[in-house]
C-alpha positions in Angstrom: 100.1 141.5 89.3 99.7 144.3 91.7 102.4 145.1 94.1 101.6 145.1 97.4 102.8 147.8 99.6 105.6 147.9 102.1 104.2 147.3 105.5 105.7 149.3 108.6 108.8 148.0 109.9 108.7 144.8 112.6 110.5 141.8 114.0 108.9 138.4 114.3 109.4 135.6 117.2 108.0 132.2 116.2 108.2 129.8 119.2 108.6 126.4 118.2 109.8 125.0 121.8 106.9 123.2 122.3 106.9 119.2 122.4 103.6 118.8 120.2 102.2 115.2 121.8 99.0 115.4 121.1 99.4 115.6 117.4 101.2 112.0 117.9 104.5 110.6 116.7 108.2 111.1 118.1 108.8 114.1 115.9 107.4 117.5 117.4 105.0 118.6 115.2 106.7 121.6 114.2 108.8 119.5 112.0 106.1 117.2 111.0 105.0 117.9 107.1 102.1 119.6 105.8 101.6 121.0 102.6 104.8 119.2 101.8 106.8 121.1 103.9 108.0 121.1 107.8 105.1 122.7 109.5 107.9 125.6 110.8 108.6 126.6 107.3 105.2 127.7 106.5 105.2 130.6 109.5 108.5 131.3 109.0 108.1 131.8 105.0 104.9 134.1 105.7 106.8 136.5 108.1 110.1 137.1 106.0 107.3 137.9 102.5 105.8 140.5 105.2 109.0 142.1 105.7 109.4 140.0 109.5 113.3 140.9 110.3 114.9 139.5 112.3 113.0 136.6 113.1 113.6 134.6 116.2 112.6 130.7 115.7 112.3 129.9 119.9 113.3 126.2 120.0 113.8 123.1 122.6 117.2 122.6 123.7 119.0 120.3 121.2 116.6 120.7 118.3 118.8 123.2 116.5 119.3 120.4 113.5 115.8 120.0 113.2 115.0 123.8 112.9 117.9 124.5 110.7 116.9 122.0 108.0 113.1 122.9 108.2 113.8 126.4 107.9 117.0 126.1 106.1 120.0 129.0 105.7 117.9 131.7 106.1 119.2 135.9 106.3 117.9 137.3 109.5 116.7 134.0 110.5 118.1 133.1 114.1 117.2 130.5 117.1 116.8 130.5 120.3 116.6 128.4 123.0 113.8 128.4 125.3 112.6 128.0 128.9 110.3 126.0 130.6 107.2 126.9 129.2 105.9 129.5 126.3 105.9 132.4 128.8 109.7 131.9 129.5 110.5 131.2 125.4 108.7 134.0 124.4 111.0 136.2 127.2 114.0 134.8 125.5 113.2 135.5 121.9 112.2 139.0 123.3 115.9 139.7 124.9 117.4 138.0 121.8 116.1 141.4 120.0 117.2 143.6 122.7 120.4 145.0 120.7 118.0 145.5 117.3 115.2 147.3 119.5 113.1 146.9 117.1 110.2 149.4 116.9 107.2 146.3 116.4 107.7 142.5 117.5 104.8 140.1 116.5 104.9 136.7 118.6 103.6 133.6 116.3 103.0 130.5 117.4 104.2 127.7 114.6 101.3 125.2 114.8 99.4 128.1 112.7 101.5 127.6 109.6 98.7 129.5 107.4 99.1 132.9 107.7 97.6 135.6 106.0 99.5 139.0 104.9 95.8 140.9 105.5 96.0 140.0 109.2 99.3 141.1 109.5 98.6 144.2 108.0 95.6 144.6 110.9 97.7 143.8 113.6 100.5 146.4 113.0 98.3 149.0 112.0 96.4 148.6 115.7 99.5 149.3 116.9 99.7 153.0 115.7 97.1 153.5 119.2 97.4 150.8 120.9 100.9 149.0 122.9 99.6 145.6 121.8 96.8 143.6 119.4 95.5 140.2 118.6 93.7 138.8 116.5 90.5 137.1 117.5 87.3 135.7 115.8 83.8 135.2 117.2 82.4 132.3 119.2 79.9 130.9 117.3 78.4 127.7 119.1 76.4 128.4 122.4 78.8 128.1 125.5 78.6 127.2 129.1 80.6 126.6 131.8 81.5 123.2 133.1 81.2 122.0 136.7 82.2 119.5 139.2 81.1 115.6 138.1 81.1 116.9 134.3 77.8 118.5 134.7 76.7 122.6 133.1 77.6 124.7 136.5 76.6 128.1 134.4 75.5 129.8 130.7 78.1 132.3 129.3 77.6 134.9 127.3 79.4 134.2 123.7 78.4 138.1 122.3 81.1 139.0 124.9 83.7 136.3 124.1 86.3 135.6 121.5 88.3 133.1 120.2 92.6 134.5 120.6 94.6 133.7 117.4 98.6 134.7 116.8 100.6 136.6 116.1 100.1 139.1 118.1 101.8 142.0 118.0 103.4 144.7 120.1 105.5 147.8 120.8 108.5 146.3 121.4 109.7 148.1 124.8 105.7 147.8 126.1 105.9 143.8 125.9 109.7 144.0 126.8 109.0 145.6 130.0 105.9 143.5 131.0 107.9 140.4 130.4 110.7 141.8 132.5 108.2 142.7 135.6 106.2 139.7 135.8 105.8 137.9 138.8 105.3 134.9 139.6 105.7 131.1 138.5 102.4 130.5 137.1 102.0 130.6 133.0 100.6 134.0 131.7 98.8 131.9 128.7 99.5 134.6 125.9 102.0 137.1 125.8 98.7 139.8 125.6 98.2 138.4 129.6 101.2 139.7 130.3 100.8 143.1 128.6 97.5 143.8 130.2 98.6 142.5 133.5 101.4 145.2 132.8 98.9 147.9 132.4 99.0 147.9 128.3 95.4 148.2 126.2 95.2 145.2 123.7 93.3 145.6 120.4 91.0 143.2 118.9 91.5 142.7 115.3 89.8 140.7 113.1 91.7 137.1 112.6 91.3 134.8 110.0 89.4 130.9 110.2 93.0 130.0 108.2 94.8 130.9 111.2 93.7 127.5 112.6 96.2 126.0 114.8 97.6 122.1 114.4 97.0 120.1 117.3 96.1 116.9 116.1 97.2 114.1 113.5 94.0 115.0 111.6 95.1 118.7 110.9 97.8 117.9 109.4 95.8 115.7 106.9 93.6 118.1 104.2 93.5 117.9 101.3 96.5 119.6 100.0 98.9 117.2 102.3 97.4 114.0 102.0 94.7 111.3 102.4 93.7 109.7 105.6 94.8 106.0 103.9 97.6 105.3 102.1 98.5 101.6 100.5 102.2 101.0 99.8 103.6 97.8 97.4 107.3 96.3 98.0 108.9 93.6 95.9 112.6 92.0 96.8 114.4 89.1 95.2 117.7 87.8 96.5 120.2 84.7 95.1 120.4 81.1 97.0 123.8 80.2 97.7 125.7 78.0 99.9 127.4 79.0 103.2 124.8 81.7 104.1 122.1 81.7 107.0 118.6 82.0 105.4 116.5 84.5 107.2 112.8 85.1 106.4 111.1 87.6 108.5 113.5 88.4 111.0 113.1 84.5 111.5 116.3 81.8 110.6 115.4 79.0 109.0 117.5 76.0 108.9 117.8 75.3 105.2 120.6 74.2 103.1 121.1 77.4 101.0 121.3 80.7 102.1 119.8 84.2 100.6 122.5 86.3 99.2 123.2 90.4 99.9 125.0 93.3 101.8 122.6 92.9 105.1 121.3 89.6 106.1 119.2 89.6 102.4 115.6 88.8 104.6 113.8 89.0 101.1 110.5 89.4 103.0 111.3 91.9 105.5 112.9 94.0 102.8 109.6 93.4 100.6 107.3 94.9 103.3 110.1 98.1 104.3 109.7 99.0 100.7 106.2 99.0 100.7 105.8 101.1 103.5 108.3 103.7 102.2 106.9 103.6 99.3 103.2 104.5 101.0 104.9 107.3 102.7 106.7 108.4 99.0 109.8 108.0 101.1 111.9 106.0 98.2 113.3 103.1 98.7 115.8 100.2 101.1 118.4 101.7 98.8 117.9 105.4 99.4 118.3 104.7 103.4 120.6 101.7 103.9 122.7 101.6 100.2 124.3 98.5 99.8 127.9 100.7 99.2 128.0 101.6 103.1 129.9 99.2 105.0 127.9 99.3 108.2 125.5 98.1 106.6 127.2 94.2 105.9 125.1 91.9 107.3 122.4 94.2 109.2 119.3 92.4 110.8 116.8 93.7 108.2 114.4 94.3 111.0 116.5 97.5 111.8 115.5 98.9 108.4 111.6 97.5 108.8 111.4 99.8 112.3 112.9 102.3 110.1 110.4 102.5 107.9 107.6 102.1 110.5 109.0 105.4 112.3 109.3 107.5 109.1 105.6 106.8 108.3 105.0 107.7 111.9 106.8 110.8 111.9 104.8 111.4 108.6 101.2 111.0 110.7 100.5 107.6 109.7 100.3 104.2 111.6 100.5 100.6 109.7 96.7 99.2 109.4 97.7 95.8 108.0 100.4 94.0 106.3 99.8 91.2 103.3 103.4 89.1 102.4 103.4 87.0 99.8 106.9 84.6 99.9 107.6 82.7 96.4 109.8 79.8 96.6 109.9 76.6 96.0 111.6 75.6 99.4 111.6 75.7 102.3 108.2 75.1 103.3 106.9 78.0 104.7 103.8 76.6 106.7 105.5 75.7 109.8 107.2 78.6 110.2 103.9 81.3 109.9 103.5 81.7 113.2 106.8 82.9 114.3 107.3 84.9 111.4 104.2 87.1 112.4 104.9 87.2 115.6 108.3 88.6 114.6 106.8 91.3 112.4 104.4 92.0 114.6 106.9 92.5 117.3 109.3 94.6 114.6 106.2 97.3 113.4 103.7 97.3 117.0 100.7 96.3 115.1 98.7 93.0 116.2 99.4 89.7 114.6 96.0 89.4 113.5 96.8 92.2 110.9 99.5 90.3 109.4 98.9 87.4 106.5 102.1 85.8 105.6 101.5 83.5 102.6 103.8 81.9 100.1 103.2 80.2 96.6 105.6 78.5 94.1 105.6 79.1 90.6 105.2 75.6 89.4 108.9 75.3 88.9 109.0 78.0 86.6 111.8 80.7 86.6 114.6 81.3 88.5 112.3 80.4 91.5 111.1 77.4 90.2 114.6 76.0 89.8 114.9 77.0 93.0 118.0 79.8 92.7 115.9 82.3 94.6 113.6 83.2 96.5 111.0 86.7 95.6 108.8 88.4 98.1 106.0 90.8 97.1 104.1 93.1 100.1 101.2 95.1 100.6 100.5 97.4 103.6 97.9 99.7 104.7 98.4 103.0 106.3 95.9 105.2 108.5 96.2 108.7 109.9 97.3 108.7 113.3 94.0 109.9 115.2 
């Protein structure tokens, strides 16, 4: 395979400050997978293979454990803390460079994980007669612009508009400078604002469509990183013995044996936590809460259930529907239905009406039958978080 040639000396900034809402979930989306990897990674990787050094990752205050293990232990690679908004992060990374003085900064944003060495290549090359460039593709559908009561005030012209990608790149002491001198406490937008509101020329380049930014659950769902559904099976077994509580989802039931284990052994409950692990390829009970950690002795299993429910969130997926089957021969499940969906319900935010709790015997048969245990096998639905 040909090698590709060196490209001109430059530093990178990624900002990854941002909170990411709208793509859903606890976890900023920066940290969020795609492609199998924290959606950070992905920029960072294509800016080091360019040649990017250093790189300043721009983060929120307190996140540093999240960058570091998306980006990992990386030469060259160093955060930052940002400001208020992506004007005031970008000025931060910018001064973080001030004792390289680097000849060529590019500024990325790292919701655009897919970046393409050809673009790259444009931008820096603009740069040879021009302070700054960015990359920008045509509008394509007709525009207009919107008035008052959602209504078409006006037609604009699309031959004379563009759509802006990142990175965009700059002389270093140009977009230095207009950071340093702007006034004012509104947002600039893009960093090529504050250039031309500096006085600097900004090329256009041609971008790429695989520069497309994540903003919502969907993006992070093609068809390298995942389906839009995803079905998940658990299946627990614990012992009956005497002097323990017996609890069946997140519910006690007065009985006259109890189900045997580290945590509070709620067979079902640790049925349906495997099975939504296991839709999330996320392992298993053990992997998270091993039975060899002490803090773990006699945990409410609904702590590990939530657990479970947050990891498959933080991976872009919401619970659809649960189906729990309980084998035993006693106690009678029946009467207790009701509050044990409620319970679940309560435990994973989805609507009892999504929950089936069920339970069979085995016509005495096995070590259920002879009523020395009690097995619980689950099934639950997953959607992409829209």
């Amino acid at each position: 395979m040909a090698v590709e040639p060196p490209l001109p000396p430059f530093s990178a900034i990624v900002v990854a400050a941002g909170k990411g809402l709208r793509v859903g979930g606890v976890l900023p989306k920066q940290y969020r997978t795609w492609r199998g990897r924290p959606l950070l990674s992905h920029s960072v990787e294509k800016l080091r293979e360019a040649g990017a050094s250093p790189l300043i990752v721009v983060i929120a205050q307190g996140a540093e454990d999240h960058a570091r293990e998306a980006v990992g232990d990386v030469a060259d690679v160093r955060f930052v803390t940002g400001g208020a908004n992506r004007q005031d992060s970008v000025a931060a990374g910018l001064e973080a460079l001030a004792g390289d003085a680097p000849a060529r900064v590019l500024v990325h944003d790292a919701a655009r994980p897919d970046l393409p060495r050809g673009v790259i290549e444009r931008l820096l090359d603009a740069l040879s007669q021009h302070p700054g460039a960015i990359p920008v593709l045509p509008v394509v559908d007709s525009v207009v612009v919107a008035g008052p009561r959602a209504t078409m005030a006006d037609k604009a012209e699309r031959e004379s508009l563009r759509r802006v990608q990142t990175p965009q790149a700059f002389r270093y002491d140009a977009i230095l400078a207009a950071h340093r001198a702007w006034v004012g406490d509104t947002d600039a937008g893009d960093d090529a604002q504050v250039l031309a509101a500096h006085g600097g020329e900004i090329a256009l380049v041609r971008g790429d469509e695989r520069l497309k930014k994540i903003t919502f659950a969907e993006d992070l769902m093609d068809s390298a990183n995942g389906p839009a559904f995803r079905i998940g099976q658990g299946f627990d077994v614990h012992r009956l013995v005497q002097g323990e509580e017996l609890w069946l989802c997140g519910v006690r039931i007065e009985h006259e044996k109890g189900l045997a284990g580290h945590s509070d052994a709620d067979v079902a409950l640790h049925a349906i936590t495997d099975a939504v692990l296991g839709a999330v390829a996320q392992g298993d009970i053990g992997t998270h809460f091993p039975p060899s950690d002490p803090q773990w002795a006699g945990a409410r299993s609904g702590r590990f259930l939530e657990h479970a429910v947050s990891l498959a969130r933080d991976a872009g997926y919401a619970l659809s529907n649960i189906d729990l089957t309980i084998i035993c021969e006693a106690p009678r499940i029946g009467p207790h239905r009701p509050t044990m969906r409620a319970e679940v319900a309560r435990l994973t935010g989805i609507a009892e009406s999504a929950i089936s709790i069920k339970a069979t015997t085995t016509e005495r048969l096995g070590f259920t039958g002879r009523g020395e245990g009690i097995a619980a096998q689950a099934i639950v639905g997953l959607a992409a978080i829209r």
